[in-house]
C-alpha positions in Angstrom: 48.7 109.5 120.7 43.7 115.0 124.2 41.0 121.3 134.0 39.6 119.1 136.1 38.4 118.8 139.7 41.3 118.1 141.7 41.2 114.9 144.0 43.4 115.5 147.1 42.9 113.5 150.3 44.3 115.2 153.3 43.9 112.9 156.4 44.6 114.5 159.9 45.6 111.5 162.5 45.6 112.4 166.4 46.9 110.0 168.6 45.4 110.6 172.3 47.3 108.7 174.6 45.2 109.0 178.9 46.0 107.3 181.9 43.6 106.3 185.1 44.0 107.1 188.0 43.5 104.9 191.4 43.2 105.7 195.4 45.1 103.2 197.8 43.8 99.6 198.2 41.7 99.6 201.8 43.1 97.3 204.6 40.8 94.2 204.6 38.8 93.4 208.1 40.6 90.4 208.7 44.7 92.3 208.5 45.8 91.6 212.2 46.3 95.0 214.7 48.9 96.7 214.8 51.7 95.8 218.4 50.5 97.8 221.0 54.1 99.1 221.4 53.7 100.6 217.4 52.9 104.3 217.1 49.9 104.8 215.0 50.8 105.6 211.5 48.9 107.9 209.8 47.4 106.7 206.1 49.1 108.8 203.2 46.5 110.5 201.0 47.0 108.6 197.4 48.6 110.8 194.8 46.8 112.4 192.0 47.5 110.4 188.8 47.8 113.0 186.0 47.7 111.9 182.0 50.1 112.7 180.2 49.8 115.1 177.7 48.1 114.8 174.2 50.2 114.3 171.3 50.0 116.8 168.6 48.1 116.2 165.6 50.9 115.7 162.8 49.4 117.2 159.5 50.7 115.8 156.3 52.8 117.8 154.3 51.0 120.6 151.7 50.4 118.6 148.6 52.9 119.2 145.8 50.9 121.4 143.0 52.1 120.2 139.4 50.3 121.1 135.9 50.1 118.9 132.9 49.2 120.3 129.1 47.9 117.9 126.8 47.4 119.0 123.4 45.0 115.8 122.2 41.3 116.7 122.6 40.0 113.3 122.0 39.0 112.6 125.6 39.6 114.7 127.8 38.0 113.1 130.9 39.9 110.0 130.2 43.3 111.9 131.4 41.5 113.8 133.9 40.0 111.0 136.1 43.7 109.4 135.4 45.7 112.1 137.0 43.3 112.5 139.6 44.2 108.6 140.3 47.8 109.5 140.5 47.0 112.7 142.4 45.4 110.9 145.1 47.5 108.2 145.6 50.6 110.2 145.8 49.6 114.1 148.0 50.0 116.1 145.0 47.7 118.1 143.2 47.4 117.7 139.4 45.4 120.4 137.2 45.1 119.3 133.8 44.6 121.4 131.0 42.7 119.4 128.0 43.5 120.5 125.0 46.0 122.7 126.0 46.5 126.3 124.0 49.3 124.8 122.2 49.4 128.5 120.4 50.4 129.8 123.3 53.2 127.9 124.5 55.9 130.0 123.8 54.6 132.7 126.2 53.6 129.5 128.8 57.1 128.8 129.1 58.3 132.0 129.5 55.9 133.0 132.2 55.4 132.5 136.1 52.7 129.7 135.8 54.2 127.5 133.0 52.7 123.6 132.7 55.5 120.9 135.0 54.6 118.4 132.0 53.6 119.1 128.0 52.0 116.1 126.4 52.1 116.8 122.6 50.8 115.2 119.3 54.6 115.1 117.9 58.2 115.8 118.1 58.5 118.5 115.5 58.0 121.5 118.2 59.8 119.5 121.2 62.9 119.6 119.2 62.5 123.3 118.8 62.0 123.9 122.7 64.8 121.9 123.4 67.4 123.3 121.2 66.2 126.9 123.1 67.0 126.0 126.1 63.0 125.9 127.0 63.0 122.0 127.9 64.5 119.5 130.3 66.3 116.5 129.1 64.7 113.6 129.4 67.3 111.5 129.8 68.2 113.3 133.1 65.5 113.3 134.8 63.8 109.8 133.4 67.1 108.6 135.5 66.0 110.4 138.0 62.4 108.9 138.1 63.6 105.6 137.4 62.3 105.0 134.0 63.2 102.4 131.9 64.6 103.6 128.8 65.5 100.1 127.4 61.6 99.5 127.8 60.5 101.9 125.1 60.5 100.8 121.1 63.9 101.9 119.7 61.9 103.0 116.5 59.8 105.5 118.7 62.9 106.6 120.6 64.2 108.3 117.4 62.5 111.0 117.0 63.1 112.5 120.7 66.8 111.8 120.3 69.1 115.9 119.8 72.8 114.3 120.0 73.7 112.4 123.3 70.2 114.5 124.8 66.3 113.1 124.8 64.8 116.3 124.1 60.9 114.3 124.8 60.0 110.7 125.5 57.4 108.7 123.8 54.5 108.0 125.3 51.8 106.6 123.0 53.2 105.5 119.7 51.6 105.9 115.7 52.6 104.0 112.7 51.3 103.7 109.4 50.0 100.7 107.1 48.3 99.9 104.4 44.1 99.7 104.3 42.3 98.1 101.8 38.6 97.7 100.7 38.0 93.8 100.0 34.5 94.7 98.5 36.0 96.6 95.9 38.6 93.9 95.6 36.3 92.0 94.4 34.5 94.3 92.4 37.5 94.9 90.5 38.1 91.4 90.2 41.6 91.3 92.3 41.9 88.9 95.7 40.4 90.7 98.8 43.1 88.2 100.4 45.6 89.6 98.9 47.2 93.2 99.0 50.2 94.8 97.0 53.2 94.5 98.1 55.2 96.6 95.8 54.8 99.9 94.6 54.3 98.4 90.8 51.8 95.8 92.4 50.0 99.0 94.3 50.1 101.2 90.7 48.5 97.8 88.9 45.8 97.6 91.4 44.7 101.7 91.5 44.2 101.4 88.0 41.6 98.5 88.5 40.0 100.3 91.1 39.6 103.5 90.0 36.0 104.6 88.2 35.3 108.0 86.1 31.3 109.0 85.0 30.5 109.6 81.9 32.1 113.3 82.0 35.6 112.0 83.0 35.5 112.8 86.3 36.4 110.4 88.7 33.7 108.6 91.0 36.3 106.4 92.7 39.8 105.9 92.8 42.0 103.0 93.9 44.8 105.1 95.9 45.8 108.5 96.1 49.5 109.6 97.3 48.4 112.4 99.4 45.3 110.8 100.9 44.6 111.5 103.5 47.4 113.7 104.1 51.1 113.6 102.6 52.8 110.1 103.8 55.8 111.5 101.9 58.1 111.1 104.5 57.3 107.2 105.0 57.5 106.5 101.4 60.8 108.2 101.2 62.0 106.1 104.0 60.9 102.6 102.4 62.7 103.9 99.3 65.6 104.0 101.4 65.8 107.4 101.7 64.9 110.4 105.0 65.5 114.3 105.5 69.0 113.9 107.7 72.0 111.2 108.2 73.9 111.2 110.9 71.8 111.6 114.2 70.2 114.6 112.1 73.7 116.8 111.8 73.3 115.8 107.8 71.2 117.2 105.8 69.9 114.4 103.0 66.5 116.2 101.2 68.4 115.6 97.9 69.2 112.0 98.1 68.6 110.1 95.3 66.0 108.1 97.0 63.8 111.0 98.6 64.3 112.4 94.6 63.2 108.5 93.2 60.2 108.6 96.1 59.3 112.2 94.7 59.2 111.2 91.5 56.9 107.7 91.7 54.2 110.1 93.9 54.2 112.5 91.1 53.7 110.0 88.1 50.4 109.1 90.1 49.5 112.7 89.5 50.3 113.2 86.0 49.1 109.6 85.5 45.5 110.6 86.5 45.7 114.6 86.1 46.6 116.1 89.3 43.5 119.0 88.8 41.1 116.0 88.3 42.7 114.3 91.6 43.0 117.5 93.4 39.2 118.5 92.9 38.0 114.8 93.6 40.0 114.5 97.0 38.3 117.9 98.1 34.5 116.2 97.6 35.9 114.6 100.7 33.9 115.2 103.9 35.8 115.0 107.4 38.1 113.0 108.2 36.3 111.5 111.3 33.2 111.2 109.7 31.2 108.6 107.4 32.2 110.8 104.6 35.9 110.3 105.3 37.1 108.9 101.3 38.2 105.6 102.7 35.4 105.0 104.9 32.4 106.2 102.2 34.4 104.0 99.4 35.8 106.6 97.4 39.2 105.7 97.7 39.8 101.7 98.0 43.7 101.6 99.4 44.7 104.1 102.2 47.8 104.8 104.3 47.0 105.6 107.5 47.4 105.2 111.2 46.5 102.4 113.8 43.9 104.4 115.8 42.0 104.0 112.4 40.9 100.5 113.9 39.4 101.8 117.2 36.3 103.0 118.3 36.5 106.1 117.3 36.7 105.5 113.8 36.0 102.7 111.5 33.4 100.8 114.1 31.8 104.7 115.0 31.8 106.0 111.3 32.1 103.0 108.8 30.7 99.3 111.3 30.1 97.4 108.0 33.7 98.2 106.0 34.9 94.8 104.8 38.4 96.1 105.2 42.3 95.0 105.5 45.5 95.6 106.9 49.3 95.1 105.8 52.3 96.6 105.6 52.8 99.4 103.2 54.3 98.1 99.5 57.4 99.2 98.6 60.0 99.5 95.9 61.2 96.5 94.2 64.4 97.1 94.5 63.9 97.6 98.5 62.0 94.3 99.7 64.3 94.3 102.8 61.8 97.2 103.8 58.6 95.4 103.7 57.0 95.3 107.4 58.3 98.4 108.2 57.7 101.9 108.0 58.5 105.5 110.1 57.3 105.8 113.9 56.0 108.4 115.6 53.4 109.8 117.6 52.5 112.0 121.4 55.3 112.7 123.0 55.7 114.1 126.5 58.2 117.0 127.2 59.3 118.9 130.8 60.0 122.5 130.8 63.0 123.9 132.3 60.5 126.2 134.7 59.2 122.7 136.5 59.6 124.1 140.3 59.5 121.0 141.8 62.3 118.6 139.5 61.6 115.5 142.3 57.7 115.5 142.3 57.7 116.0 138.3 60.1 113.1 137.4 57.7 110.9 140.1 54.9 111.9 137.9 56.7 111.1 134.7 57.6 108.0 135.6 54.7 107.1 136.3 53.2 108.3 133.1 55.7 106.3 131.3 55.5 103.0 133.4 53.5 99.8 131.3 50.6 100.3 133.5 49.5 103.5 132.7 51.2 103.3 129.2 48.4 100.2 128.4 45.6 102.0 130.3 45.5 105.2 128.3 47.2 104.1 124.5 44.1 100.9 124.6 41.4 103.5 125.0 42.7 105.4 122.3 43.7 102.4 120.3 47.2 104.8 120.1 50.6 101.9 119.9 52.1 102.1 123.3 55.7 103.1 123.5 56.2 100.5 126.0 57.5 96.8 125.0 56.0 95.6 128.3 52.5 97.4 127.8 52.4 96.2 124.1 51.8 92.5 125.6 48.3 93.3 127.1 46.2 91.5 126.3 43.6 94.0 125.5 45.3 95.4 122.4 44.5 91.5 120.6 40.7 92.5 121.6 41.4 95.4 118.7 40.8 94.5 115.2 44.1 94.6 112.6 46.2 96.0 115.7 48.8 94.2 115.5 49.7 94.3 112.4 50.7 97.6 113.8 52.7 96.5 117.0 54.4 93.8 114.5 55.6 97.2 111.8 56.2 99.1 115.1 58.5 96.0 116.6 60.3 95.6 113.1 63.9 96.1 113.2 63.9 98.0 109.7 61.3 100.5 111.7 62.4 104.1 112.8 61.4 107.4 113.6 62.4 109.5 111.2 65.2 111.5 112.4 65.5 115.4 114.2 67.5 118.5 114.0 66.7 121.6 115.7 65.7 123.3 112.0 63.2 120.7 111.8 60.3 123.3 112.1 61.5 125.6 109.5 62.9 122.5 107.1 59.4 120.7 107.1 57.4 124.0 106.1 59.9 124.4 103.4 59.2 120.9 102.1 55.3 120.9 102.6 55.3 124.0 100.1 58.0 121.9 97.7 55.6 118.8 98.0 52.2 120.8 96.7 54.2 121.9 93.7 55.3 118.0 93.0 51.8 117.7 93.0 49.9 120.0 91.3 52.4 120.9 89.3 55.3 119.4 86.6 57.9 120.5 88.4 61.3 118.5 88.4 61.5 117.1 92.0 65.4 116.9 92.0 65.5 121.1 91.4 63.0 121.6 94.4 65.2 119.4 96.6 68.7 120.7 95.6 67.0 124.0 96.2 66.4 123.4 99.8 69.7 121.6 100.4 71.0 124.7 99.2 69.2 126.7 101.9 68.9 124.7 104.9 72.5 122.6 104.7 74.2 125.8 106.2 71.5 126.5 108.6 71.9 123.3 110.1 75.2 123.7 110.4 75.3 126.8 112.6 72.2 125.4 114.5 74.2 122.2 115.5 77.1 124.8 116.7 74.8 126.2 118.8 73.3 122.9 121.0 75.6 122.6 123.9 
């Protein structure tokens, strides 16, 4: 799941309607005289033929003015020349900001000129602007653009879903999945062919994989937890476990499986000394770079994200990686959860200020339909939300994709679930995680701690949503 100069044909159509005019026909030489008894008759002058009047010119309604904030800054052209498209085609104007000052969104939607339409890189902060009152729902007005909801991936639906509400909608679609080096497979002696497919399998292989110099530090390293951010949240899930229950009215951060999750990431880090992991991980260069640890060969398994396999990354940065893909491994004890993992991604959210509720659900719907779904998720090699755009035929074209579409599809997928504490609760578990890390912290005491905390605030924040 990134202004321009607006395209707005305004045609002005007279229609000029003019008669001609004729004299009377002359009497031909050969008409017979007139009886000599007939009084002359005197010829009438022909009438003036006047045209009738020109028609007005009818001018086209003023074009509908709408304004769309997309926080991705990947390409910003791409969604400008595609709104200018839809601009065109349709009498509205479109401005769109790319990337959008997401910082000051707050202050946006509180103000005259707010945006008709927010695209946005996740759900976290559209289940925030919902629960204030600051959003539209979805659900209303996709009804009233005619969207298909039965069209979008119930897995990506999840995460826009606050009770019976859709506080956003999907529109392009990330999952996560295993990558693997086959060259240092085989270096290591293990089948490039074949991946791990359990956690114990995944532990076996690191250990193979990973390389210290003669100080002790390491020089490679078969698979870090946290690489190249915290997949926490997935791992939990394929443990069985997941922040909420219930639609997100329970709160679950102490279950025993989030604890069991916690616990397996943090043996990796005592296991290899989490200072020693820690400093290697920050020798790192960017992550969309040829120094990115995955892509330089410094790390040999990864979790990570379908657009990984697009041309923005692994062709641009890394064209000779002899790579894999496959599902992330899980727990023995959970097989049923192999293929699958959490779903999420850009979402798209209307605020409550839209002035014009017809011309912005038009707009949405569009934005949603498979068409433009497939047009602007391929070029980002970003899933599309849409069942119908997932058959085009130019996702096959990218390499490994659909191993995600098939872990998207999966019925054992989901987006993890929402609350409107969802801000607060995931800053509170970020700073818990870096301690499960770095340091030998009980995982089960952090957890209980934040059950403790957050269970009540939940409570009285669901009390609140009307």
């Amino acid at each position: 799941m990134r202004t321009f100069k607006i395209v707005s044909l305004l045609a002005l159509t007279a229609l000029i309607v003019s008669a001609c005019g004729g004299g009377a026909a002359p009497v031909p030489a050969t008409q017979p005289a007139a009886p000599p008894t007939a009084a002359p008759q005197a010829t009438a002058a022909p009438k003036p033929t006047t045209p009738p009047p020109t028609a007005a010119p009818t001018a086209k309604p003023a074009p509908v003015k709408l304004k769309v904030w997309i926080e991705m800054s990947d390409n910003p052209k791409l969604f400008q020349d595609e709104f200018a498209k839809y601009a065109q085609a349709n009498n509205v104007e479109v401005e769109v900001v790319c990337p959008a000052p997401m910082d000051k969104i707050l202050a946006a939607l509180s103000g005259s000129d707010a945006p008709d339409v927010i695209a946005m890189s996740g759900s976290t902060l559209a289940q925030s602007l919902a629960f204030q009152g600051l959003t539209l729902d979805l659900k209303e007005l996709g009804t009233m653009g005619g969207i298909d909801l039965n069209d979008i991936f119930p897995s990506s639906l999840v995460v826009c879903e606050q009770g019976s509400k859709l506080a956003c909608l999907p529109w392009g679609t990330d999952t996560n999945a295993l990558y693997w080096n086959k060259d240092l497979y085989e270096e290591a002696g293990l089948d490039p062919e074949k991946p791990p497919k359990t956690l114990d399998e995944l532990n076996q292989y690191a250990e193979k994989l990973t390389k210290k110099d003669a100080k002790g530090d390491y020089t490679q390293m078969g698979f870090i937890p946290a690489f190249p951010w915290s997949q926490q949240g997935t791992i939990n899930y394929l443990f069985g476990g997941s922040n909420y229950a219930d639609g997100g009215h329970t709160l679950t951060v102490n279950s025993q499986a989030n604890i069991d999750s916690y616990k397996w990431a943090q043996s990796f880090y005592k296991k290899y000394g989490a200072k020693k992991v820690i400093d290697f991980q920050s020798g790192f260069g960017d992550y969309a770079s040829s120094e990115n640890g995955f892509f330089a060969g410094k790390v040999a398994m990864a979790i990570d994200g379908e657009w990984v396999t697009g041309p923005n990354f692994i062709p641009k940065f890394a064209p000779t990686l002899n790579y894999g893909v496959a599902p992330i491994p899980v727990a023995a004890n959970r097989l049923d959860k192999y293929g699958s993992a959490t779903v999420g991604g850009t979402i798209v959210v209307v605020p409550a200020s839209t002035k014009n509720k017809e011309a912005t659900a038009k707009m949405l719907a569009w934005m949603e339909s498979p068409e433009t779904v497939a047009d602007i998720m391929y070029q980002f090699a970003n899933l599309p939300s849409s069942e119908k755009a997932a058959l085009d035929p130019r996702f096959k074209t990218i390499k490994n994709f659909q191993v995600f579409i098939d872990i998207m599809a999966n019925p054992n997928s989901s987006g993890l679930l929402n609350s409107p504490i969802n801000q607060e609760l995931n800053d509170a578990i970020t700073k818990a995680e870096e301690q499960i890390w770095a340091e030998d912290v009980d995982p089960a005491k952090l957890m209980n701690d934040i059950q403790k905390e957050f269970e009540p605030k939940l409570k009285d924040a669901w009390a609140q949503v009307k």
